[in-house]
C-alpha positions in Angstrom: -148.2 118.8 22.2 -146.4 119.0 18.6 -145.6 122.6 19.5 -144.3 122.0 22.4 -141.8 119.6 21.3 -141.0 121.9 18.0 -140.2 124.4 21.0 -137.8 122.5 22.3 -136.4 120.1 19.8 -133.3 121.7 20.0 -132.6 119.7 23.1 -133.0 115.9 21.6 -130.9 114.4 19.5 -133.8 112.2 17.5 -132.3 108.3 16.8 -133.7 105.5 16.8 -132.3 104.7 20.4 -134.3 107.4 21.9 -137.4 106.3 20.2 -137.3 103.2 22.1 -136.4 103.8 25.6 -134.6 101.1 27.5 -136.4 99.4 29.8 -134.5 96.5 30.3 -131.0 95.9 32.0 -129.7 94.4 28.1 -130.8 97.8 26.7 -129.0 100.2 28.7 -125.6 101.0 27.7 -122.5 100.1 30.6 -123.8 99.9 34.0 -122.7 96.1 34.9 -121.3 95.8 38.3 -124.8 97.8 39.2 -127.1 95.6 37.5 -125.3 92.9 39.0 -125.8 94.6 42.5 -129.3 94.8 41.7 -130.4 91.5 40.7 -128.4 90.2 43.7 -130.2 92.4 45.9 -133.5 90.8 44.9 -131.9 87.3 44.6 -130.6 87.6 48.3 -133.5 89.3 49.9 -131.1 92.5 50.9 -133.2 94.7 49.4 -134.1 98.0 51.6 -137.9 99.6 51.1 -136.0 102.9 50.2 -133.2 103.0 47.3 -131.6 105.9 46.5 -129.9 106.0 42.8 -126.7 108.7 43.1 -125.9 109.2 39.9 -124.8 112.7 37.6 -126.6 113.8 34.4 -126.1 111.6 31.9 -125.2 108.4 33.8 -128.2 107.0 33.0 -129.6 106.4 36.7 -133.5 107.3 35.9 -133.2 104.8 33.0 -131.7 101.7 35.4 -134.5 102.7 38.2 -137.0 102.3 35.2 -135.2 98.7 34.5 -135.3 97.7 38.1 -138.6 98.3 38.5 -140.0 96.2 35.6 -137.9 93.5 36.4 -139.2 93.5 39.9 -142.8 93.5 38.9 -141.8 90.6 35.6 -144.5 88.1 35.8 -142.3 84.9 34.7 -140.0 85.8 37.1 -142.1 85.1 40.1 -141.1 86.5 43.3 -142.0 83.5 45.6 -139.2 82.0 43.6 -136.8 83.9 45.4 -137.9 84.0 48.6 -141.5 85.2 50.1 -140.8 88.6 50.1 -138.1 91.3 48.8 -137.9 92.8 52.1 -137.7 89.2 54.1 -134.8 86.8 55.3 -132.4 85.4 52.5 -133.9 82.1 51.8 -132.0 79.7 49.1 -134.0 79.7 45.8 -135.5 77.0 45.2 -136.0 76.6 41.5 -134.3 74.4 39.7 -133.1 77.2 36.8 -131.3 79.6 37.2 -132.5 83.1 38.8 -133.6 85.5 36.3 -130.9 88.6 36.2 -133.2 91.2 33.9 -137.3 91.0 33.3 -138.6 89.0 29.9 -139.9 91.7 28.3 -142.5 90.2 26.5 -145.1 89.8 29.6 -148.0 92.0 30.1 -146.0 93.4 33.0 -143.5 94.2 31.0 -145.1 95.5 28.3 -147.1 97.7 30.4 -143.8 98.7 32.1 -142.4 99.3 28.9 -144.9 102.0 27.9 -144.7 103.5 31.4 -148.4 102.8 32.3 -147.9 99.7 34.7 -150.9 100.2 37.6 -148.0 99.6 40.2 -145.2 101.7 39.1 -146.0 105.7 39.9 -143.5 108.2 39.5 -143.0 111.6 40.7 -141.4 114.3 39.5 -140.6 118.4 39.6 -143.4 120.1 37.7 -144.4 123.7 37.0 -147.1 125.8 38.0 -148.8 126.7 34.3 -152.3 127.6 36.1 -153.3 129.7 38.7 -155.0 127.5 41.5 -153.9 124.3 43.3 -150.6 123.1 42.6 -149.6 120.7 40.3 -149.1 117.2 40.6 -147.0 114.6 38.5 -150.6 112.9 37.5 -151.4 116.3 35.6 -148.1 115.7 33.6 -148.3 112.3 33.3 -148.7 112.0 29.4 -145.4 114.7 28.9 -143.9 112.9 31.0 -144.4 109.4 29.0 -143.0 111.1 25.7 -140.3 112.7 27.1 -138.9 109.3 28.3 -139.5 107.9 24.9 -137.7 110.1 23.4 -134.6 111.4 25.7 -134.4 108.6 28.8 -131.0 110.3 29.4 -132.6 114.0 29.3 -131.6 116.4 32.4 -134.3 118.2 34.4 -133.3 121.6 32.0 -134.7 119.5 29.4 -137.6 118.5 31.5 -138.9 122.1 32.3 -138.3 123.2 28.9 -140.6 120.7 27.7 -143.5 121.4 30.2 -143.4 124.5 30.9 -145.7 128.1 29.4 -143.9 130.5 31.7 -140.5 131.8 31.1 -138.3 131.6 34.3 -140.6 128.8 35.7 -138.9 126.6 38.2 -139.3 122.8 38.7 -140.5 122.0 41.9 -141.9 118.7 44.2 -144.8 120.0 46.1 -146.5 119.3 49.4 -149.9 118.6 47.4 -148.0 115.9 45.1 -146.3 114.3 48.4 -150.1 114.3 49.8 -150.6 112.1 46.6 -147.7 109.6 46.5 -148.9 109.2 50.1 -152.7 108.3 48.9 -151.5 106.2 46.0 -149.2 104.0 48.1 -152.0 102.9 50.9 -153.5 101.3 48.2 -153.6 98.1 47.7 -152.0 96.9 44.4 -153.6 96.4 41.2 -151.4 93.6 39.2 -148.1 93.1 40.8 -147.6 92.0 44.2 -145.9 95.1 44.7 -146.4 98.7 44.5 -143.2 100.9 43.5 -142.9 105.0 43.4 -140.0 106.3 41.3 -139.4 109.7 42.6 -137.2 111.6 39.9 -134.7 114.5 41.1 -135.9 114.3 45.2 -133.5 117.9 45.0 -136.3 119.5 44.3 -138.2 118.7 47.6 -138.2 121.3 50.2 -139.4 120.6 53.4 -142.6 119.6 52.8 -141.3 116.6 51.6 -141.1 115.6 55.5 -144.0 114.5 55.3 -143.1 111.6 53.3 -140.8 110.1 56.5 -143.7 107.9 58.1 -144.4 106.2 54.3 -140.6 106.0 54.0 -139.6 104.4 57.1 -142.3 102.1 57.5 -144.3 101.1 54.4 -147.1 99.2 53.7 -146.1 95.9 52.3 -144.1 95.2 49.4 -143.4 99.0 48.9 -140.7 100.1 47.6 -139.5 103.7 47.2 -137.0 104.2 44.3 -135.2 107.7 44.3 -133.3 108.9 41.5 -130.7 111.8 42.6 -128.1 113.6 41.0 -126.6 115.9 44.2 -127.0 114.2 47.7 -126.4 117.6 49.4 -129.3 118.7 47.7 -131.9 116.2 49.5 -133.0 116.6 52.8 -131.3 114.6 55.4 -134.1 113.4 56.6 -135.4 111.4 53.5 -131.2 110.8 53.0 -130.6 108.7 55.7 -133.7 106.5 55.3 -132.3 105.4 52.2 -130.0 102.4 50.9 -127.3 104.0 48.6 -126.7 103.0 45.2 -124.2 104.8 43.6 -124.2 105.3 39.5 -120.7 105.7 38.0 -120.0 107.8 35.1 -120.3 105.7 32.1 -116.9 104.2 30.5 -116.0 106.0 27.3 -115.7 102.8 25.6 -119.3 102.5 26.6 -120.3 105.7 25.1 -118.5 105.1 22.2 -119.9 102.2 21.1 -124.0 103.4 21.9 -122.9 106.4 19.4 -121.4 104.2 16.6 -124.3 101.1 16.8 -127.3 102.9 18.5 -127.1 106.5 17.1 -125.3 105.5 13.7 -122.2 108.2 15.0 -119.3 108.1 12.3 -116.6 106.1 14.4 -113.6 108.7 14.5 -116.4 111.5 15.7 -118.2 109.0 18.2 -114.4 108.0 19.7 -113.6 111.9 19.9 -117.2 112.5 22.0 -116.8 109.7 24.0 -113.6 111.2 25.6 -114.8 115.3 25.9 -118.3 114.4 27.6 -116.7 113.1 30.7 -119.3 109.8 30.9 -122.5 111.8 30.5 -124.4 109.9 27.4 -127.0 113.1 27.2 -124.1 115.6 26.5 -122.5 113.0 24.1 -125.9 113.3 21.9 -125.9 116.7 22.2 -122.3 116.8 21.3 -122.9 114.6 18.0 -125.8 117.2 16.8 -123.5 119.9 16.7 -120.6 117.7 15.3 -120.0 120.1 13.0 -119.1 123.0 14.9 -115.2 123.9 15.0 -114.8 124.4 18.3 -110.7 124.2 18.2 -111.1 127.7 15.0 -113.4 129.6 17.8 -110.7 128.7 20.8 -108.1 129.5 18.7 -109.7 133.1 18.2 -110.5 133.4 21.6 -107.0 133.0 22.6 -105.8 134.7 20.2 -108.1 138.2 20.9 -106.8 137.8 24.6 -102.8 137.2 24.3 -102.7 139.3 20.8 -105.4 141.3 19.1 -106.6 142.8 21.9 -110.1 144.4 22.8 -111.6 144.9 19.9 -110.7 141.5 19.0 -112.4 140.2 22.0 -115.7 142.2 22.1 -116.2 140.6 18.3 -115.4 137.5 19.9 -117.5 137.9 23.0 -120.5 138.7 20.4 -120.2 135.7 18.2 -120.4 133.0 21.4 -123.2 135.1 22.6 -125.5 134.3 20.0 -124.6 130.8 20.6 -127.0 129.6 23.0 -126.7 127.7 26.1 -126.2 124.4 25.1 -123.3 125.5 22.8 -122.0 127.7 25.2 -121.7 124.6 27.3 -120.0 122.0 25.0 -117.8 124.8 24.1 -116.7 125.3 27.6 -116.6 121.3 27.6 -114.2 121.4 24.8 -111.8 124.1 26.1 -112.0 121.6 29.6 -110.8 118.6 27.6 -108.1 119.9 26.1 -106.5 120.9 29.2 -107.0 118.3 30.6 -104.9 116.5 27.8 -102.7 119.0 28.1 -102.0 118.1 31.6 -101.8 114.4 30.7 -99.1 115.5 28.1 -96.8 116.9 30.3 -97.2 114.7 33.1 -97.0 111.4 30.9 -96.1 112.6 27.5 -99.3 110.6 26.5 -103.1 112.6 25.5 -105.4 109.1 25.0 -108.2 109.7 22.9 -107.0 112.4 21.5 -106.5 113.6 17.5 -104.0 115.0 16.2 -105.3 118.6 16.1 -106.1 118.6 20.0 -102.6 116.9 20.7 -100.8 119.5 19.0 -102.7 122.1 20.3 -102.6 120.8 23.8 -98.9 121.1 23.5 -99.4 124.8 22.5 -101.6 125.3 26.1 -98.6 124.0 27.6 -96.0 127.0 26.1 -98.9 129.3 27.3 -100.0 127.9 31.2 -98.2 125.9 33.8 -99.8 123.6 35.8 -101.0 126.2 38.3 -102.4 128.2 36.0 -104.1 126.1 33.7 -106.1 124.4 36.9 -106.8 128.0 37.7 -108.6 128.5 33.8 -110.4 125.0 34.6 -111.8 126.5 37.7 -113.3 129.5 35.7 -114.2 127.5 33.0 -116.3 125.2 35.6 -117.7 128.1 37.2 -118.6 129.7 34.0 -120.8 126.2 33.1 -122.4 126.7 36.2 -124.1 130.1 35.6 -124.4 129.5 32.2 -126.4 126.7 33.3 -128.0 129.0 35.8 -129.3 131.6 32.5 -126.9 134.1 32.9 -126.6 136.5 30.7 -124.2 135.1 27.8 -122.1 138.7 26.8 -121.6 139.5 30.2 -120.2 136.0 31.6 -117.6 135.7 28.6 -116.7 139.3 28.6 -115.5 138.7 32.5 -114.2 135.3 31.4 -112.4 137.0 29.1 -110.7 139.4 31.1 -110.3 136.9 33.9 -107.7 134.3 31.6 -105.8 137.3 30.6 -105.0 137.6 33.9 -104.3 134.6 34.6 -101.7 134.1 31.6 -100.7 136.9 31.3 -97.1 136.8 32.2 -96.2 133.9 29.8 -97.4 134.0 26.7 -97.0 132.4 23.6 -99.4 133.1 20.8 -101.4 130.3 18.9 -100.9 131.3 15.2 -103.2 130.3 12.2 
């Protein structure tokens, strides 16, 4: 286990956040309109046997599906209290206090939630096939699973696989043995709770053997509930879509992410105010941001600009090898980083204003605007997004900037001012 995690350690920012992962609606960071939405649909008896939780990478969806499902299962807050079932008509609450809006976190429940190992809350996931044989399930990654929530409850599924797998190129995956499962597990009868909840975690990566969860899905045994946690709704198969009630996850305020980085990861203020605004409300890339705080990203753009509108190819082929030995993840905030500032300089010229920004990035945002118009600099965002995508896809690093490369001289070539020293 300790060498897998040396393996990958590269992809957790270690804090004391992380070692504690947030299992109550208090301890995740922004979110309150939908834990507000939540709590009422229990309160109200509105809720639907399938939820889906739409939300992108670093939004913190899985980590609110975790939430929801410990405070449904709560012991002190007892569910007759609220009506005599979760799936029933709205009845008036009866109780004399006022409704619970997020679990105790001291009752057994809880603290069996809290360490993932609650009889009555099963998760499913993607998993990778390390042995030849039957396919795997979630239950033979069950323990991985538990650590790698511990320690990075915002983690992607990149992160995931990197953690799990033996094989290079191995591909996460939902398969029709593990669907065979969630449907064995949930014709049980419960162990503790009154009801029996199955947190399925990146339902992408179903194909269409996940069909044969429709009949589970559309009519349940009782008290069931089926949490989905999504990032791309395109991605899941109609079928299983329109079964479910939508709950969308915004991307998380800045303000929000600046703050968990100043009290929660012990960020230095001015750095955690100048992450919050570049990782575009995705609290996993503003950790992996912070790690590599002390990378001048602004010196290596400067150069890169530079060896396209100046030096010329030699320049750029010295250029190209540096950001290839990079990595991936660098690669990516890089990219991030080139993103934000044209997108400030964008703000700059359309309102004179760049909020968030230092100094350094204003000014140099101003220099973007004597080299790209409008047109062209939503063209460089374009190929700056598409880049991110195969990077994130493992293409190969020399060849993608070396066509990136060519690709913005292009496209600024005919104005062009050069950004000096």
């Amino acid at each position: 286990m300790l060498k897998r995690y040396a393996k990958s350690v590269s992809l957790f920012c270690y804090s004391d956040d992380l070692f504690s992962p947030p299992m109550q609606f208090s301890d995740i960071r922004g979110q309150q309109e939908v834990k507000k939405q939540l709590v009422e649909l229990v309160q109200h008896n509105r809720l639907s046997h399938a939820l889906l939780f739409l939300g992108k990478e670093g939004s913190g969806a899985l980590p609110l599906a975790i939430a929801f499902a410990q405070y449904i299962v709560c012991a002190p807050k007892k569910p007759t209290e609220l009506g005599p079932s979760l799936f029933g008509e709205p009845e008036p609450v009866t109780s004399k206090q006022q409704p619970a809006t997020d679990s105790c976190g001291t009752c057994p429940a809880c603290l069996k939630s809290q360490q993932l190992i609650h009889p009555d809350i099963h998760f499913s996931f993607p998993t990778v096939s390390n042995k030849p044989g039957s396919p795997p399930v979630s239950a033979d990654f069950i323990k991985d699973w538990r650590e790698f929530i511990s320690l990075n409850p915002y983690g992607n599924l990149f992160d995931w696989i990197e953690l799990i797998k033996e094989k290079e190129n191995s591909q996460g995956k939902i398969t029709a043995r593990e669907c065979d499962e969630i449907i064995k597990k949930l014709s049980l009868k419960s162990f503790e709770s009154e009801y029996k909840i199955l947190i399925m975690w990146m339902p992408e990566e179903l194909d269409k053997e996940g069909n044969k969860l429709l009949k589970i899905i559309e009519e349940p045994p009782p008290n069931t509930l089926f949490i989905l946690v999504a990032e791309n709704e395109e991605l899941i198969l109609p079928t299983i879509l329109s079964r479910c009630q939508l709950i969308k996850i915004p991307a998380l305020e800045p303000a929000d992410i600046e703050e968990a980085l100043i009290s929660r990861n012990k960020t230095e203020p001015t750095i955690a105010r100048q992450v919050a605004h570049v990782c575009e409300g995705n609290y996993r890339d503003a950790l992996q941001t912070v790690q590599h705080a002390e990378e001048d990203w602004q010196a290596l753009l400067r150069e890169w600009l530079n060896a396209i509108l100046k030096t010329g190819p030699v320049a750029q082929t010295k250029w190209v090898e540096e950001v290839s030995r990079l990595g991936r993840e660098k690669q990516k905030q890089f990219i991030r980083y080139f993103n934000h500032l044209l997108e400030q300089s964008v703000r700059l010229r359309a309102t004179g204003e760049a909020p968030g920004a230092m100094d350094s990035e204003k000014d140099f945002a101003e220099r973007l605007n004597k080299i790209a118009g409008i047109e062209q600099q939503q063209a460089i965002i374009e190929e700056l997004d598409r880049a991110a995508y195969y990077i994130e896809r493992n293409a190969n690093g020399k060849m993608l900037f070396h066509a990136l490369t060519i690709k913005l001289y292009h496209i600024i070539q005919d104005k062009i001012v050069f950004l000096m020293d």
